[in-house]
Backbone as a printed PyTorch tensor [residue, N CA C, xyz], in Angstrom:
tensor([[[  46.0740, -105.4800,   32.2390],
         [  44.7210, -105.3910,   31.7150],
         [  44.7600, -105.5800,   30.2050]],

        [[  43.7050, -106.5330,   29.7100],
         [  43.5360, -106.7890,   27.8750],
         [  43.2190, -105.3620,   27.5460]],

        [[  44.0090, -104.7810,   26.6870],
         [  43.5240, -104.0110,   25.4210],
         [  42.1650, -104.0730,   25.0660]],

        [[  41.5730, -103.1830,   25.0570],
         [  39.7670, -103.5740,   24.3360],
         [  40.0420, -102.4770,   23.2560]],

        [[  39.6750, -103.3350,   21.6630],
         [  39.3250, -102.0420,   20.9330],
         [  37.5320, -102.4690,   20.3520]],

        [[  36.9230, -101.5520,   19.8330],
         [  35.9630, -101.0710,   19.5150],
         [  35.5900, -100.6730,   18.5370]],

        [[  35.4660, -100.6770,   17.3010],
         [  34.8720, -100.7480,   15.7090],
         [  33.5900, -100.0660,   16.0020]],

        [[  33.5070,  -98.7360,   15.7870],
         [  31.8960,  -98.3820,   15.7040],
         [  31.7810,  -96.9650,   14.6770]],

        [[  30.4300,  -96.6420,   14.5570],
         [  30.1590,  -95.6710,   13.6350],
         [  29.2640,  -95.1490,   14.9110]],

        [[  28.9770,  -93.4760,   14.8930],
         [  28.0460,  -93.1070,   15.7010],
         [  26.4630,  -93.2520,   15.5460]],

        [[  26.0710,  -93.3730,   14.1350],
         [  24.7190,  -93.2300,   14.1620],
         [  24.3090,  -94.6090,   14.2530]],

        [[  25.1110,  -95.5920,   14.0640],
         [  24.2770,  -96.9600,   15.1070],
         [  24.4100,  -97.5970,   16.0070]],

        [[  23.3080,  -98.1540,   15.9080],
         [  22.3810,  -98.1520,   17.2620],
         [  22.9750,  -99.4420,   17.6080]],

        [[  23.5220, -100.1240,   17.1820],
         [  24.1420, -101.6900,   17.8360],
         [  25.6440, -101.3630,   17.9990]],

        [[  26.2420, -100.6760,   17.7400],
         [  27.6770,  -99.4300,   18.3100],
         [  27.2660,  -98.8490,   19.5760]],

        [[  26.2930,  -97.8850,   19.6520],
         [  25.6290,  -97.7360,   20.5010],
         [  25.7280,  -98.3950,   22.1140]],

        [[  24.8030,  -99.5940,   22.0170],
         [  24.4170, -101.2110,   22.4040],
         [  25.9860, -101.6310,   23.2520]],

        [[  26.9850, -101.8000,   22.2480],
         [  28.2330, -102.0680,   22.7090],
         [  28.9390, -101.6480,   23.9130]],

        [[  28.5460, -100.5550,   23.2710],
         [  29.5180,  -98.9310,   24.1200],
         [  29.1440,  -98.8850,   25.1280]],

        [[  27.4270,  -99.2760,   25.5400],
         [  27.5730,  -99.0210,   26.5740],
         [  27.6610, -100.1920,   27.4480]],

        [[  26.9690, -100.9910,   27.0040],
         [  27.5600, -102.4730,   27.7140],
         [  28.5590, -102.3770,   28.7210]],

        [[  29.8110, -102.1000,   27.7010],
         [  31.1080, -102.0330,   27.5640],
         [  31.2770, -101.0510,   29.4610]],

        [[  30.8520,  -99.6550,   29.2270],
         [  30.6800,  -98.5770,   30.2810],
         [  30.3220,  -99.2390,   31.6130]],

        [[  28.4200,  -99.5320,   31.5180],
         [  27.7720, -100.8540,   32.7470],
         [  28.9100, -101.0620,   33.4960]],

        [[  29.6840, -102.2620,   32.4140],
         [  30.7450, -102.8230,   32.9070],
         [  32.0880, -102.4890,   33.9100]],

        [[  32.5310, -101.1130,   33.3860],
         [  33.5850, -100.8070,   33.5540],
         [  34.7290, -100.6270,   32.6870]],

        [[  34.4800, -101.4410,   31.5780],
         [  35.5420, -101.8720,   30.8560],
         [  35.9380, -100.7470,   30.0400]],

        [[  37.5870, -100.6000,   30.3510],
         [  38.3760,  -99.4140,   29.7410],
         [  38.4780,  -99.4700,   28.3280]],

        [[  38.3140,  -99.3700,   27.4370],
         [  38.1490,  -99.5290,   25.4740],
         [  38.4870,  -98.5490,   25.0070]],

        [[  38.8920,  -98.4040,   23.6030],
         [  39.8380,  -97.7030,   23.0030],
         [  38.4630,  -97.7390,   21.4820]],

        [[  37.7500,  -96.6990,   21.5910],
         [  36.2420,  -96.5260,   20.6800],
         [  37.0650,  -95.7800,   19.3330]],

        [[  37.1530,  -96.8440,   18.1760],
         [  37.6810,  -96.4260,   16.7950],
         [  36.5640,  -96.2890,   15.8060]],

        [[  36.5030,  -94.9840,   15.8510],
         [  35.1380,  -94.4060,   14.7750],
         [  35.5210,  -94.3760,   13.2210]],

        [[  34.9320,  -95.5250,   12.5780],
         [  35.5740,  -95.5020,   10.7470],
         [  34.5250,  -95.0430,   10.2300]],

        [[  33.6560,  -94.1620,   10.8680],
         [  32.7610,  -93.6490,    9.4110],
         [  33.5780,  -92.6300,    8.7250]],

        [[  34.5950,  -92.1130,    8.9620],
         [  35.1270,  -91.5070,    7.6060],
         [  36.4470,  -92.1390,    7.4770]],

        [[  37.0120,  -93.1200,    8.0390],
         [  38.0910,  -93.8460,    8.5080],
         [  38.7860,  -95.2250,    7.1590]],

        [[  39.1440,  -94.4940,    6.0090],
         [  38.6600,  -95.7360,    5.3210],
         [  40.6330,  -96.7280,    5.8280]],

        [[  40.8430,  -95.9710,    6.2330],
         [  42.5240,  -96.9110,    7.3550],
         [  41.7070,  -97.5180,    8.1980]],

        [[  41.0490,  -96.9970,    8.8860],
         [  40.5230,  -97.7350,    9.9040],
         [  39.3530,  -99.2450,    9.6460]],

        [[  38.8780,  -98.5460,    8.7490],
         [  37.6040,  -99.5740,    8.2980],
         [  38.7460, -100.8360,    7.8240]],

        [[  39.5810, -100.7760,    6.9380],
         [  40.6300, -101.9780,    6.2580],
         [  41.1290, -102.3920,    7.1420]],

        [[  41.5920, -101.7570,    8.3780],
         [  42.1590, -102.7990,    9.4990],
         [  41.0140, -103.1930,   10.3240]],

        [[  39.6120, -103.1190,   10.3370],
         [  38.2430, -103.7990,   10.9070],
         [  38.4190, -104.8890,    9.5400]],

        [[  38.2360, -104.2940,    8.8670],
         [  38.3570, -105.9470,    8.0410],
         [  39.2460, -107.0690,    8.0830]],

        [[  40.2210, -106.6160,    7.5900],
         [  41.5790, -107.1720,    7.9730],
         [  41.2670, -108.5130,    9.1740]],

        [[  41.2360, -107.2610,   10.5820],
         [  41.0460, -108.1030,   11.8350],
         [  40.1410, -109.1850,   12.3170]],

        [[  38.6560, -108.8200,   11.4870],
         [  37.5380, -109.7160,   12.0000],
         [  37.3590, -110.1200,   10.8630]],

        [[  37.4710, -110.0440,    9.0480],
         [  36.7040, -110.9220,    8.3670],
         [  35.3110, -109.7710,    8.0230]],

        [[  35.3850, -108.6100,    8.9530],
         [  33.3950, -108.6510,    8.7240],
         [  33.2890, -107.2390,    7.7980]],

        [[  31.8530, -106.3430,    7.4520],
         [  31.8920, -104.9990,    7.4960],
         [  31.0750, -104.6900,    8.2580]],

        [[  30.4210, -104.9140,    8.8400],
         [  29.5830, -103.9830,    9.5450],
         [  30.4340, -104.2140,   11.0990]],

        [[  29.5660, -103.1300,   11.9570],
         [  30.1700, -102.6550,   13.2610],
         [  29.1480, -102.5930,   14.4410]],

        [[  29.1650, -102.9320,   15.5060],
         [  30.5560, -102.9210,   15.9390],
         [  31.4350, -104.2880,   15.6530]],

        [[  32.7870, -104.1750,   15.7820],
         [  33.6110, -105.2950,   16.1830],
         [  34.3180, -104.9940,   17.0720]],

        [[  33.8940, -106.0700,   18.1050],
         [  34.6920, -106.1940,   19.4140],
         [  35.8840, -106.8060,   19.4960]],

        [[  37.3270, -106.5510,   20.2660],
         [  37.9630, -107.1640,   20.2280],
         [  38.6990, -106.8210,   21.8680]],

        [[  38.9980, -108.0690,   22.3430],
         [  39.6570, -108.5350,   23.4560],
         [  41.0960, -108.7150,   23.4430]],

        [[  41.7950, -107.9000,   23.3790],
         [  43.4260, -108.2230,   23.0940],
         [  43.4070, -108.7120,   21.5770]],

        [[  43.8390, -109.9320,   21.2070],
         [  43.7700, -111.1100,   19.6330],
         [  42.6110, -111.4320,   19.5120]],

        [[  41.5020, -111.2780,   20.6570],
         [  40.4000, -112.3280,   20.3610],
         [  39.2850, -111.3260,   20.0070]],

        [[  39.2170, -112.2910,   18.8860],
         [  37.3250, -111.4400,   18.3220],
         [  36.4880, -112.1360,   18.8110]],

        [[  35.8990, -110.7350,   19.2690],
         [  34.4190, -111.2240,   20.2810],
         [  33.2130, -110.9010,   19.0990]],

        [[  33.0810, -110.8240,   18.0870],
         [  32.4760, -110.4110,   17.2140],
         [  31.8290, -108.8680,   17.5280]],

        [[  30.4240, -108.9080,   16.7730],
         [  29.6010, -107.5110,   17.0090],
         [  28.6990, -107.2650,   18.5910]],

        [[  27.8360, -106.6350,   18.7320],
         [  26.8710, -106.5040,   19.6980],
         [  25.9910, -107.8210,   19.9480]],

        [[  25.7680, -108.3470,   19.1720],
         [  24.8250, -109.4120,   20.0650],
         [  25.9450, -110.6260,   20.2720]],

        [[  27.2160, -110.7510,   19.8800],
         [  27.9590, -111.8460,   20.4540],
         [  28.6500, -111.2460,   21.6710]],

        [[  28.9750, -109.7630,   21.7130],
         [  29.4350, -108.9990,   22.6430],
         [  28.5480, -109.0070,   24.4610]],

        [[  27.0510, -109.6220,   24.0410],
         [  26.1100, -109.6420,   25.2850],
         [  26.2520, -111.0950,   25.4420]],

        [[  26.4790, -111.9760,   24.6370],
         [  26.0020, -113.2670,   24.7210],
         [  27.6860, -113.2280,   25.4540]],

        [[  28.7080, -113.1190,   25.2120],
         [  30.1810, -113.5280,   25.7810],
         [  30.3970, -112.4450,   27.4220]],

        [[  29.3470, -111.4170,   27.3010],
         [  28.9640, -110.7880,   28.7000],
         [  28.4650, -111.9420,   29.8400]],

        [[  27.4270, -112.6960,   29.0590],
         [  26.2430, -113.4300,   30.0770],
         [  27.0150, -114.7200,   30.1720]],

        [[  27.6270, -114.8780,   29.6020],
         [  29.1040, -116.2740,   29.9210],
         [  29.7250, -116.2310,   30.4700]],

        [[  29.8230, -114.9500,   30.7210],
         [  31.4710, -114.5620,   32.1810],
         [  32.6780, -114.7190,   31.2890]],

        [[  32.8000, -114.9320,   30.0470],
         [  33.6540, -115.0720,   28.8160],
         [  34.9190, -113.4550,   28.7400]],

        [[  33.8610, -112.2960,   29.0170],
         [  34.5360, -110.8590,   28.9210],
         [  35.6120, -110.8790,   30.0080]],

        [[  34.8520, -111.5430,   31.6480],
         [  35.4450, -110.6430,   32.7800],
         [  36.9010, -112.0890,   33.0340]],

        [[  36.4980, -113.2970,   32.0230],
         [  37.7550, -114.3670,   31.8870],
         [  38.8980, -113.6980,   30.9800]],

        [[  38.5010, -112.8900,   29.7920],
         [  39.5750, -112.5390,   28.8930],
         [  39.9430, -111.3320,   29.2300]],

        [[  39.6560, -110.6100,   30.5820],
         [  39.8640, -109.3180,   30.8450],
         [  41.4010, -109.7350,   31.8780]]])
């Protein structure tokens, strides 16, 4: 099974969005909370390029935030890289 990790903060709402997607699904994920995380936040950067959250990631592959995270859902893209 791919590794899923998860880039989120709790008070938003497109973290949120992800997470549960993610649940719906089934999909087992590893939820890395950097609001006080500033290790964590530098390796979200590092990995995707971005700052804001969520960032999805599929094993190596960035699936970007929440709305590329639904759009690579409705592709059958997730349950191919799973």
């Amino acid at each position: 099974m791919t590794k899923v990790d998860v880039y989120t903060k709790p008070w938003c709402p497109y973290s949120g969005r992800a997470v549960n997607l993610l649940r719906r699904r089934g999909i087992e994920f590893n939820e890395i909370n950097i609001t006080e995380d500033s290790i964590g936040q530098n390796e979200m950067r590092k990995r995707s390029g971005r700052l804001t959250v969520p960032q999805v990631f599929f094993g190596h592959v960035h699936i970007g935030g929440s709305d590329e995270l639904f759009v690579a859902d409705k592709s059958g893209l997730l349950t191919k890289l799973l």
